[in-house]
VOPAGU-2260 file (C-alpha; in pm, 1 decimal, decimal comma):
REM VOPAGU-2260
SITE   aa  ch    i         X         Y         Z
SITE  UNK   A    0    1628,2    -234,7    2968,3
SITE  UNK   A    1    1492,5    -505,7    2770,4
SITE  UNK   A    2    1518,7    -310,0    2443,2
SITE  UNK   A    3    1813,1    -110,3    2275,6
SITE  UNK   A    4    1807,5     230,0    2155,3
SITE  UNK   A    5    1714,0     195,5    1769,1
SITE  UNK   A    6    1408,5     -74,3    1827,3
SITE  UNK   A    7    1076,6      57,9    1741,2
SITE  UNK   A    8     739,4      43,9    1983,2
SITE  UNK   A    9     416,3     120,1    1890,6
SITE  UNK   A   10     214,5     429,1    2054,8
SITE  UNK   A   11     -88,1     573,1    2081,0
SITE  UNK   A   12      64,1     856,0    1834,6
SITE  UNK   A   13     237,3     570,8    1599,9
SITE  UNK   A   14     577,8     379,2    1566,6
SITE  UNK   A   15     890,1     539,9    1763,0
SITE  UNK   A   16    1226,7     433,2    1861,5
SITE  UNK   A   17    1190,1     356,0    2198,1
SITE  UNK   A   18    1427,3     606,9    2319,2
SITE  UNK   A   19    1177,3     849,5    2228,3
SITE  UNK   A   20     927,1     738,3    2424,3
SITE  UNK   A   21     809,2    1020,1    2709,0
SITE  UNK   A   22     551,4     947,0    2997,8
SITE  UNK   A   23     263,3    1125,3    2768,2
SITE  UNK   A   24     276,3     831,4    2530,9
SITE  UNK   A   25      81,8     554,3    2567,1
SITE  UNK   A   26     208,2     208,0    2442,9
SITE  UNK   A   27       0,9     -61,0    2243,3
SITE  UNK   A   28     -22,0    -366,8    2394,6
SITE  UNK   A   29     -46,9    -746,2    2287,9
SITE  UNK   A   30    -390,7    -697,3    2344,7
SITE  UNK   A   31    -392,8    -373,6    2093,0
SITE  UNK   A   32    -505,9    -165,5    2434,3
SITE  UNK   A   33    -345,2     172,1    2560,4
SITE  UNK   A   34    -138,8      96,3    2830,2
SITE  UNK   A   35      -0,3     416,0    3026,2
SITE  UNK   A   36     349,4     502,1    3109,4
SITE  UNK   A   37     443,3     470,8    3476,5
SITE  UNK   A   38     822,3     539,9    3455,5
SITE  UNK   A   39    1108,6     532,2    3221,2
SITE  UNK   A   40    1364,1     280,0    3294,8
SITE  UNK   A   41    1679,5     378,5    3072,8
SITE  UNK   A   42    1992,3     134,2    3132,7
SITE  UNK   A   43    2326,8      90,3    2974,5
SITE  UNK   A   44    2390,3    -237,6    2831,3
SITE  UNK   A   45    2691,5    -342,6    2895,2
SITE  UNK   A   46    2847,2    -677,8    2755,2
SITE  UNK   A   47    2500,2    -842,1    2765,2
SITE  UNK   A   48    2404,9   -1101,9    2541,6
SITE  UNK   A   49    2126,2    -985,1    2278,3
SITE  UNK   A   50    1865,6   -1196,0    2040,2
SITE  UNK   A   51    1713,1   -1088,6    1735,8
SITE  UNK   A   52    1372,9   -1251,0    1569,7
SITE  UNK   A   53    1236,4   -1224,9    1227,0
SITE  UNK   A   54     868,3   -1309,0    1189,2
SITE  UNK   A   55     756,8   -1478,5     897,7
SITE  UNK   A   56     588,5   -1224,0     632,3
SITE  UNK   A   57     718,2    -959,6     792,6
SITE  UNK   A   58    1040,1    -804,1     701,7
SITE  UNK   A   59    1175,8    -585,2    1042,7
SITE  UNK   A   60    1340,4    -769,8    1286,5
SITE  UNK   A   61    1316,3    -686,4    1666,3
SITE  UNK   A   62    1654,3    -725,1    1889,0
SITE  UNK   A   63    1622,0    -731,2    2248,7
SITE  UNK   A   64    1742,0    -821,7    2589,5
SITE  UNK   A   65    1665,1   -1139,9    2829,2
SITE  UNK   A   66    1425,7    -981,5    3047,8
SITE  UNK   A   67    1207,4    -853,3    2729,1
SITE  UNK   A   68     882,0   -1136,7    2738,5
SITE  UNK   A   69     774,1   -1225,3    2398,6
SITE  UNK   A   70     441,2   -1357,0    2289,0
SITE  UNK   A   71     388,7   -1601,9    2109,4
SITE  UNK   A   72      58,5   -1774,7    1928,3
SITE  UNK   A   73     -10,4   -2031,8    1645,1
């Protein structure tokens, strides 16, 4: 999993923690498109390294895994 439990995603019925995401969601994309659900991958992390981010004039922060891609734009 490239997010921990905690982290929030955004879905087609607003912002959840991602362990609370079912397969009759459907997830916002970059693109600010609903994207269905194939499958729900749940893993334990275990010793694996973690980053967080801040965005500027924002105040959450997002912490995930290596595999999670990230987006970026200027």
């Amino acid at each position: 999993g490239c997010l921990i439990p905690g982290e929030k995603v955004i879905t087609d019925s607003g912002i959840k923690n991602v362990e609370e995401v079912t397969l009759f969601d459907k997830l916002i994309n970059k693109d600010g498109e609903k994207v269905s659900i194939l499958n729900l991958q749940r893993y334990y992390k275990n010793n694996e390294d973690v980053y967080t981010i801040k965005i500027s004039n924002c105040y959450r922060t997002t912490t995930f895994t290596k595999e999670h891609p990230i987006y970026v734009s200027n």
